[in-house]
Short mmCIF file of the C-alpha atoms (twelve columns), coordinates in Angstrom:
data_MODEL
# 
_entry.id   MODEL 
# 
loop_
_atom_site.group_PDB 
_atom_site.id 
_atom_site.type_symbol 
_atom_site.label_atom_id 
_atom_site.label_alt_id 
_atom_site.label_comp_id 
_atom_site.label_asym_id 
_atom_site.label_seq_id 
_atom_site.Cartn_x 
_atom_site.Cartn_y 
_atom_site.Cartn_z 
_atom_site.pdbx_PDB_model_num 
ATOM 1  C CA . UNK A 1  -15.103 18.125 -6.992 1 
ATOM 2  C CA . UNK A 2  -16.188 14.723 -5.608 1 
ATOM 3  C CA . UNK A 3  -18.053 14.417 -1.866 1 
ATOM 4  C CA . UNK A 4  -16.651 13.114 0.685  1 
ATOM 5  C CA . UNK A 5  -18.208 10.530 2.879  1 
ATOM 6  C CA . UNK A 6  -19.130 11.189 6.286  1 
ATOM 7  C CA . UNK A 7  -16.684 9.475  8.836  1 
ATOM 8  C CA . UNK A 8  -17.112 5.799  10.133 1 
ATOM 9  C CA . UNK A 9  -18.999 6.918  12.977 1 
ATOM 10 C CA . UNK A 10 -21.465 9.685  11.727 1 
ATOM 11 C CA . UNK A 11 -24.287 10.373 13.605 1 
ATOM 12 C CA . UNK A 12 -27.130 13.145 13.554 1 
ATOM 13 C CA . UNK A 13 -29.173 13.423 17.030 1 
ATOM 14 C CA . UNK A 14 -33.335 13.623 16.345 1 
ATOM 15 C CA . UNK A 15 -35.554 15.758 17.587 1 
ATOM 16 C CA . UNK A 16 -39.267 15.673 18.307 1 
ATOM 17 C CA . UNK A 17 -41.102 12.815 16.453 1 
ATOM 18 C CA . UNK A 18 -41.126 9.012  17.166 1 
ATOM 19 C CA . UNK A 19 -37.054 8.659  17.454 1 
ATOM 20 C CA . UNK A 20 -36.801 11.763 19.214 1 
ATOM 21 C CA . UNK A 21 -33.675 11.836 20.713 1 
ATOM 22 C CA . UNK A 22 -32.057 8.655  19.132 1 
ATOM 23 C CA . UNK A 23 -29.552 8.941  16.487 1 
ATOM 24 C CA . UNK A 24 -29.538 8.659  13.048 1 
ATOM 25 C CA . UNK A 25 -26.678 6.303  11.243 1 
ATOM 26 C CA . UNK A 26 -25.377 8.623  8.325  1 
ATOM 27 C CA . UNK A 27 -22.251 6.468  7.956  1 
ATOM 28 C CA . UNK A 28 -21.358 6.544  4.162  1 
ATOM 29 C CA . UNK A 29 -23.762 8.938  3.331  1 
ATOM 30 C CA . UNK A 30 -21.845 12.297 1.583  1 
ATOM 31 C CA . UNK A 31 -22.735 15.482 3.522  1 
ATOM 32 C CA . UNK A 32 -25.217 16.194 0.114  1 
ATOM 33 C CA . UNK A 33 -27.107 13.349 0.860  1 
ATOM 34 C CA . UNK A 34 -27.466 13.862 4.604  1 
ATOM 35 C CA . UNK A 35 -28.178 17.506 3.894  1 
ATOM 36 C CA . UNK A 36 -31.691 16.631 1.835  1 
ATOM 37 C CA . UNK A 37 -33.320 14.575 5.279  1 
ATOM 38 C CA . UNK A 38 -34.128 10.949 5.716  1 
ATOM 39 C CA . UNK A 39 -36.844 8.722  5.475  1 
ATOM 40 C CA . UNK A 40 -36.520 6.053  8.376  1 
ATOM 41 C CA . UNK A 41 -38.690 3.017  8.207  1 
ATOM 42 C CA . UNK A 42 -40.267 2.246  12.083 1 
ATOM 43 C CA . UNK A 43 -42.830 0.849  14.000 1 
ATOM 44 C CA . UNK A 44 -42.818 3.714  16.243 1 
ATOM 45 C CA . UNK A 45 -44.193 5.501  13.484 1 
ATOM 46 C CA . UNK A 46 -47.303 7.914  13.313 1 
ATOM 47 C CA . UNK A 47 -49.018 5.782  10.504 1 
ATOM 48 C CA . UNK A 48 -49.022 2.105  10.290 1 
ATOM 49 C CA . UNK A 49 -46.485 -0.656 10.729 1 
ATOM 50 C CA . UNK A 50 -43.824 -0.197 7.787  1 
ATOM 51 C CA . UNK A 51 -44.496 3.157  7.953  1 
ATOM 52 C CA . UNK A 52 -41.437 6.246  7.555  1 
ATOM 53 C CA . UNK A 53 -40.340 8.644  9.447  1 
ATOM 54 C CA . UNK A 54 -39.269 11.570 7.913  1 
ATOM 55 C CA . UNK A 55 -36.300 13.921 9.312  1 
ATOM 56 C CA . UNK A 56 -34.709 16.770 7.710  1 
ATOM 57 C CA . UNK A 57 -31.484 18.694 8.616  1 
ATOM 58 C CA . UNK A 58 -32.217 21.447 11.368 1 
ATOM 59 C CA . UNK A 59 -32.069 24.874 9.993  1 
ATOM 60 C CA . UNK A 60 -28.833 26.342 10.633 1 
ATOM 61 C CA . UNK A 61 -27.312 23.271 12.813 1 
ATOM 62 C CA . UNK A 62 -27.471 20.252 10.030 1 
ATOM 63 C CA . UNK A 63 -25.725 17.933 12.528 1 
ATOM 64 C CA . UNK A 64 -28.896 18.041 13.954 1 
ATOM 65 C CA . UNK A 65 -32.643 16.508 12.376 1 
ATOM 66 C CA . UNK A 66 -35.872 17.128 13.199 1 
ATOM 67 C CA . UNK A 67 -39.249 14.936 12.354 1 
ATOM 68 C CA . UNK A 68 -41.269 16.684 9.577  1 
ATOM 69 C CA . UNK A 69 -43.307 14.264 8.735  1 
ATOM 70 C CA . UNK A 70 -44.285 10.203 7.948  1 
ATOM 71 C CA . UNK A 71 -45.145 8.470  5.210  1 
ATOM 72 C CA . UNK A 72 -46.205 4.829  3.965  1 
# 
């Protein structure tokens, strides 16, 4: 069975980390894709410049993602 694409307007509220509280753009991403996280480039970032931040599904509520991490 193929995946279906998230709607035109999908969008997954953050929690803790540098975007917490923003939301995440998951437009055109299938819900497989959204369900293995997100790596977000930003300057608001706990390394440098270019840095990403990472953000997983929530446990139990994957509309939801919360920071787990950064990397360069």
């Amino acid at each position: 069975m193929a995946s279906s694409a998230l709607g035109a307007a999908a969008r997954g509220p953050t929690g803790d980390g540098p975007l917490d509280g923003l939301l995440l753009d998951i437009t055109g991403f299938t819900r497989e894709e959204a369900g293995t996280g997100v790596a977000l480039a930003t300057e608001l970032g706990q390394l440098d410049a270019g840095s990403r931040a990472i953000y997983d599904p929530r446990l139990g509520d994957a509309e939801h993602f919360d920071w787990t991490g950064a990397i360069r």
